[in-house]
N, C-alpha and C positions, 0 to 999 in steps of 0.2 A: 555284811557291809556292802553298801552299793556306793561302785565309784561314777563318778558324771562324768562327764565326756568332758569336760574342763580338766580334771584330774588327770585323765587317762592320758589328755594330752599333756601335760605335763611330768607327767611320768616318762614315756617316750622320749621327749626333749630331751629330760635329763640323762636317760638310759643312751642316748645316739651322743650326746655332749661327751661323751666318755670311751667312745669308739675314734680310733687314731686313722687317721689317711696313712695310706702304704707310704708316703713319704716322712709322717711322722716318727710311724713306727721304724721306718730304716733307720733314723737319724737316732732316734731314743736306744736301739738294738747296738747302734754303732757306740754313743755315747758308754751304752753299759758293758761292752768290750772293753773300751779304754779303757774304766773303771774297773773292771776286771785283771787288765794285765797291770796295770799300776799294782795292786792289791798286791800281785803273784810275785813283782818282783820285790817289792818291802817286805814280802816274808820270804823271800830270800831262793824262792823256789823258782825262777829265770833271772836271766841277767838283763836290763833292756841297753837299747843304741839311744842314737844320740837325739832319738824323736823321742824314749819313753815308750818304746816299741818295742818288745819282747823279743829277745833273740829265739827259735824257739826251740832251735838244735840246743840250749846249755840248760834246758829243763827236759821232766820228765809229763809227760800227758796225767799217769796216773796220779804222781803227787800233786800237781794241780788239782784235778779230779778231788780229791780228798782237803783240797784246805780250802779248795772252792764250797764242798758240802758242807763243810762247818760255818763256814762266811753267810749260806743258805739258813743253816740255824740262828744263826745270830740277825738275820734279818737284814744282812748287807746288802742280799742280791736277792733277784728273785731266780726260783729254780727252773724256768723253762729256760730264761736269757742264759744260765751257765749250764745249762742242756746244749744249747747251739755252738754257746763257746767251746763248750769240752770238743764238741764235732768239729769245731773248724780245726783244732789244734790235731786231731785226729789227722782228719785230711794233708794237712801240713806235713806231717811226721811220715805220712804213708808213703 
C-alpha cells in the first residue's frame, strides 16, 4: 500500500494533535491526583481535610498501592498517573 504525501500528512497531524504541552499534561497529572485521593478516601483508606485533600499520616502507602491497582483493573486510572502518585505519597511518608 502506497501512502501520498497528503495522507502522511494527515497522519502526522493527527499523531501531534494528541501530544499534550508540559502545561497540559501538568494540569491533567494534577487533575488525576485529585481524582485519585477522592477515590482513596471513599474507600475508606485516608481521611481528607477540609479541601478534599488527603491527610497522608491517617493512611498507609501500601494499601493505597493496592486499591489503586485494582482501580488500574477496572479502568479508573491509568497505571503510569498511579506510578507517580504512589511516588509522591512515598516521598511524603519518607
Amino acid at each position: 500500500m502506497k501512502i501520498t504525501k497528503a495522507q502522511l500528512k494527515q497522519i502526522i497531524k493527527e499523531e501531534l494533535s494528541e501530544v499534550m504541552s508540559p502545561r497540559e499534561y501538568i494540569a491533567a497529572q494534577e487533575a488525576a491526583e485529585k481524582e485519585m485521593e477522592t477515590y482513596l478516601i471513599e474507600k475508606g483508606v485516608y481521611k481528607g481535610d477540609r479541601n478534599g485533600r488527603i491527610k497522608i499520616m491517617t493512611g498507609i502507602v501500601g494499601e493505597a498501592s493496592d486499591v489503586l491497582d485494582d482501580a488500574v483493573a477496572k479502568g479508573l486510572f491509568k497505571e503510569y498517573d498511579v506510578m507517580v502518585f504512589i511516588d509522591r505519597l512515598h516521598r511524603m511518608v519518607s
